[in-house]
C-alpha positions in Angstrom: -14.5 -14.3 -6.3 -13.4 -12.2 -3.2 -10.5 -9.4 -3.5 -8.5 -7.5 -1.2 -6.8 -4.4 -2.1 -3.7 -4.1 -0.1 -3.7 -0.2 -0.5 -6.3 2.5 -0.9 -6.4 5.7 0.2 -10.3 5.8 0.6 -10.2 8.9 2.5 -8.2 11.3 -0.1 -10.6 14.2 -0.7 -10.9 13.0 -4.5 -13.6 10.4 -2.9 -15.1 13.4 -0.9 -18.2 13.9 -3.5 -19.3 10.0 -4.0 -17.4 8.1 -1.5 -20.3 6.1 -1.2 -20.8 5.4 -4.2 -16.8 4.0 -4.8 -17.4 1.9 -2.1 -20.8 -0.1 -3.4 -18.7 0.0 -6.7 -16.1 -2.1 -5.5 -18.0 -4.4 -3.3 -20.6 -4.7 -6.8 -16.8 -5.9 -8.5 -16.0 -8.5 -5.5 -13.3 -6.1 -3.5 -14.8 -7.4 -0.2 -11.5 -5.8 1.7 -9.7 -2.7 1.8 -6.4 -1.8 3.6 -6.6 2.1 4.5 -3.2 3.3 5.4 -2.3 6.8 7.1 -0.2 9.4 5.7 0.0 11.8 8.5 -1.3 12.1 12.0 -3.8 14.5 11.3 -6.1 11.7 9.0 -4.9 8.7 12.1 -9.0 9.6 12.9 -10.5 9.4 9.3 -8.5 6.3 8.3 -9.5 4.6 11.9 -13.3 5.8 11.2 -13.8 4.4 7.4 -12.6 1.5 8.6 -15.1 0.7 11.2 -18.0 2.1 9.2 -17.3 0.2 5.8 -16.1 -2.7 7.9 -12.4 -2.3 6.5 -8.8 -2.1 7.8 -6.0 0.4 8.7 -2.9 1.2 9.2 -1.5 4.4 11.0 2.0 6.0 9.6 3.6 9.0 8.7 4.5 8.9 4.6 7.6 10.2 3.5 6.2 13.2 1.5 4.7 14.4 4.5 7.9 14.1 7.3 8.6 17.4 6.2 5.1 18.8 7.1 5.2 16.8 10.3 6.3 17.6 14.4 9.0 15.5 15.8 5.7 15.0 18.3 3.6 13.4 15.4 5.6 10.4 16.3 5.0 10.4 20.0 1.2 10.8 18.5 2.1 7.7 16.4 2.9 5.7 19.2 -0.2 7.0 21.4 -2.3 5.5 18.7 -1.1 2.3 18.4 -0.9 2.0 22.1 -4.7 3.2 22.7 -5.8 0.8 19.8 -3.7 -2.2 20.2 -6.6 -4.2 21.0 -8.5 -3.1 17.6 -9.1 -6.0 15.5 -9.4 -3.0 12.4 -5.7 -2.0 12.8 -3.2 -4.3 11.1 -0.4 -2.5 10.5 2.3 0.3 10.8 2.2 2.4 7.4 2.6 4.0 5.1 5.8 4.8 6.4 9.4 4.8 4.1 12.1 6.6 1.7 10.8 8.3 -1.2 14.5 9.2 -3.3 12.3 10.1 -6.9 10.6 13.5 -5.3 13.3 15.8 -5.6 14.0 18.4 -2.6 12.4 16.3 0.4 14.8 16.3 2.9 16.5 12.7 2.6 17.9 12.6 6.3 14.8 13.6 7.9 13.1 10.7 6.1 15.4 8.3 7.1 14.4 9.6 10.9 11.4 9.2 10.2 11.5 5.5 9.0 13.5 4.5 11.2 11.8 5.8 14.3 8.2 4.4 12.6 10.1 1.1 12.1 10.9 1.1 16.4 7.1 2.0 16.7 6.0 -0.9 14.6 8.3 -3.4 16.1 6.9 -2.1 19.7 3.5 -2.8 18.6 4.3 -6.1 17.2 3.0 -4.8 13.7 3.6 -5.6 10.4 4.6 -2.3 8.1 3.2 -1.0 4.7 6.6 0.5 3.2 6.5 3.5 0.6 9.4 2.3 -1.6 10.4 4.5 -4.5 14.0 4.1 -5.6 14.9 3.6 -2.1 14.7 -0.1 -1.8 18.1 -0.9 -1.0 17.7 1.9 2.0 14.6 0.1 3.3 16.7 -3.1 3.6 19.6 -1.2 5.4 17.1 0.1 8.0 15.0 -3.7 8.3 18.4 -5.1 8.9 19.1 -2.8 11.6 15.3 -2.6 13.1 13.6 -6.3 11.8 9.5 -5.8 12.0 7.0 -8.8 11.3 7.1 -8.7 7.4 4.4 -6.8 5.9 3.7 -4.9 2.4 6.4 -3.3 -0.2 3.7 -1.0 -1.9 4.2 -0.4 -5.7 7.1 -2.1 -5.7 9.3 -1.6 -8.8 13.2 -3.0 -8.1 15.5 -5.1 -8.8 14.7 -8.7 -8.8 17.7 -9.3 -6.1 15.9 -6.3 -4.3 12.2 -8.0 -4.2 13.8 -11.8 -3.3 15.4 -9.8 -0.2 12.4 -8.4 0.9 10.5 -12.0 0.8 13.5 -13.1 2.8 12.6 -11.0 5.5 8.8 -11.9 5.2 7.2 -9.1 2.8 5.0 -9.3 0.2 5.2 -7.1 -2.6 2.4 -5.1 -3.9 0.9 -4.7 -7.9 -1.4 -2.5 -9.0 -2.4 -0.3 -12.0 1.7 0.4 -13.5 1.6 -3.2 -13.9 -1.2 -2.9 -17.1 0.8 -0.6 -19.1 3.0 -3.0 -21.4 5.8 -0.4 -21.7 6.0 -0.8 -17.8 8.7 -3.7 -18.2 10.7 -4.1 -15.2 7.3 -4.6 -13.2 5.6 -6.9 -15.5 9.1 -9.5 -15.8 8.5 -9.2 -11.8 4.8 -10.0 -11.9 5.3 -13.0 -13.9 8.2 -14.6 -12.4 8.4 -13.4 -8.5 7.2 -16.7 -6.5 3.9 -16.6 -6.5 3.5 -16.7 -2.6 5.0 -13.1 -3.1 2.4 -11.2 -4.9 -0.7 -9.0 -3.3 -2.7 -6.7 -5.2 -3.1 -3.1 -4.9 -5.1 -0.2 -6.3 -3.5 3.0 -4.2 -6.9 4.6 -5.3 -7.0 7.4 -5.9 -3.5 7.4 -7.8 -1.6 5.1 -10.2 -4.4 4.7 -12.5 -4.2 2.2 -15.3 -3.9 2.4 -18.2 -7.5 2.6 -19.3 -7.8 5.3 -16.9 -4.6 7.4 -17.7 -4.9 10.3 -20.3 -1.6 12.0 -21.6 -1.1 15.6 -20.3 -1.9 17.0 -23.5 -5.2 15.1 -23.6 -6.0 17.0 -19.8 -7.7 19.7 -18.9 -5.8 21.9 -16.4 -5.7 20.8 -13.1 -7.0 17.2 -14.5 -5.9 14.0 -13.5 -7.3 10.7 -13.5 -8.5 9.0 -10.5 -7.9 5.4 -9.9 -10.8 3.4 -7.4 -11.0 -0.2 -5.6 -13.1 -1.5 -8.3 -10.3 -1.7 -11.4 -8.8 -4.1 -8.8 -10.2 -7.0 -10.6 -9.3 -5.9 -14.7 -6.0 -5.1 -12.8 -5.7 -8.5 -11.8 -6.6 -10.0 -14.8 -3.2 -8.8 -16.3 -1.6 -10.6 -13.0 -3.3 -13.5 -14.4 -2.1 -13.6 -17.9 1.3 -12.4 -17.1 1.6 -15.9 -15.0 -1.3 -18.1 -16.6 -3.3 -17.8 -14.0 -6.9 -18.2 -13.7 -8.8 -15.4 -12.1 -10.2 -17.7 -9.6 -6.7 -18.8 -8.8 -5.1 -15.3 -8.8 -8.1 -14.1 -6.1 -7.7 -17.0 -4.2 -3.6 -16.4 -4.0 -3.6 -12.7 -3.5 -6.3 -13.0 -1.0 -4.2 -15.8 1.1 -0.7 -13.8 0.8 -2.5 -10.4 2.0 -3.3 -12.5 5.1 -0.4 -13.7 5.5 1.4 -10.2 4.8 -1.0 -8.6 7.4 -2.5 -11.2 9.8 -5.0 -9.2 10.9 -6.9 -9.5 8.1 -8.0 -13.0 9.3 -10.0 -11.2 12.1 
């Protein structure tokens, strides 16, 4: 069995010591494909050059917890990039780009800006996009309606049923990943099992939102501790995909693997 995960951040600095070595892991557990998405301009080079070494993907964008670090000039940088690499077969998409409205103090308006300017830029490029969407889905759709883009990825998605059926309407697929194994995480799972399944593409977001057999309580910490998720749990992720729906792994592979393709058609190349 082949996986894709839809969303890692391979080149967070928690991979700096064994990067390596996280990478022959997940290949060792069948991830054959990784989607590296930006955060800022200033890693548009490191996502670009894992990509090509490891024989990955990317996608360039400027997150929303980072607008307030970023120049009104990242996004002309933004739009250099994707101009100067529209002919690379490793780029497939505009992101991670969105509205984050659960960090408190990051300045709402200016991430609205920056969405919908990143939205212009993907549409431009004839992109799909890789959308941040943390209580903010129903102001992702307001800014699709006014700026429509070529479908793509709602990352950790975790809405309303009504909200995840609009974003398949206008061509998305939503991600899973690690929030999906914990069994108090009930919104998610109901969405997991009964979403169509045309819908679904798995995700890690290594290094965060580790599962559950990853995640230790605060208390349980050391200071300054947290767990750190990787591309290989993407297949025991998936396996609690499968039995949410009564899947077969072999069947959830081959699905997830398809409706990433179909989210980001560049991942054909």
């Amino acid at each position: 069995m082949h996986w894709i995960d839809t969303h890692c951040h391979l080149d967070a600095a928690e991979f700096d010591t064994d990067r390596t070595a996280v990478i022959d892991r997940a290949r060792s557990a069948g991830v054959t494909q990784l989607v590296l998405p930006a955060v800022e301009a200033a890693n548009f080079d490191a996502v670009r050059e894992l990509a090509h070494a490891h024989g990955f993907f990317y996608a360039l964008g400027i997150h929303p917890l980072y607008v307030e670090r970023a120049a009104e000039s990242d996004l002309q940088r933004l739009r250099d990039a994707l101009h100067a690499h529209r002919a690379d077969p490793r780029l497939v998409a505009v992101g991670e780009i969105g509205i984050d409205l659960f960090v408190p103090g990051i300045d709402g308006e200016l991430q609205q800006r920056f969405y919908a300017a990143q939205l212009a830029l993907a549409k431009e490029a004839g992109l799909p996009v890789i959308l941040h969407v943390r209580r903010s889905a129903d102001a992702l759709l307001a800014g699709l309606r006014r700026t429509p883009v070529r479908g793509g990825i709602a990352h950790a998605f975790n809405g309303s049923t009504q909200q995840a059926l609009m974003f398949v309407e206008r061509g998305f697929k939503l991600g899973f990943g690690g929030a999906m194994c914990f069994e108090r995480a009930l919104q998610i799972r109901r969405l997991a099992a009964s979403l169509p399944g045309e819908a679904i593409v798995l995700e890690t977001d290594a290094p965060d939102i580790p599962p559950p057999w990853l995640y230790r309580p605060a208390a349980q910490r050391e200071p300054g501790e947290r767990a750190r998720n990787e591309p290989a749990q993407l297949p025991r992720i998936a396996a609690t995909l499968a039995e949410l729906r009564g899947w077969t792994l072999a069947h959830t592979a081959a699905a997830t693997a398809a409706n990433a393709m179909a989210a980001l058609p560049g991942l054909r190349a």
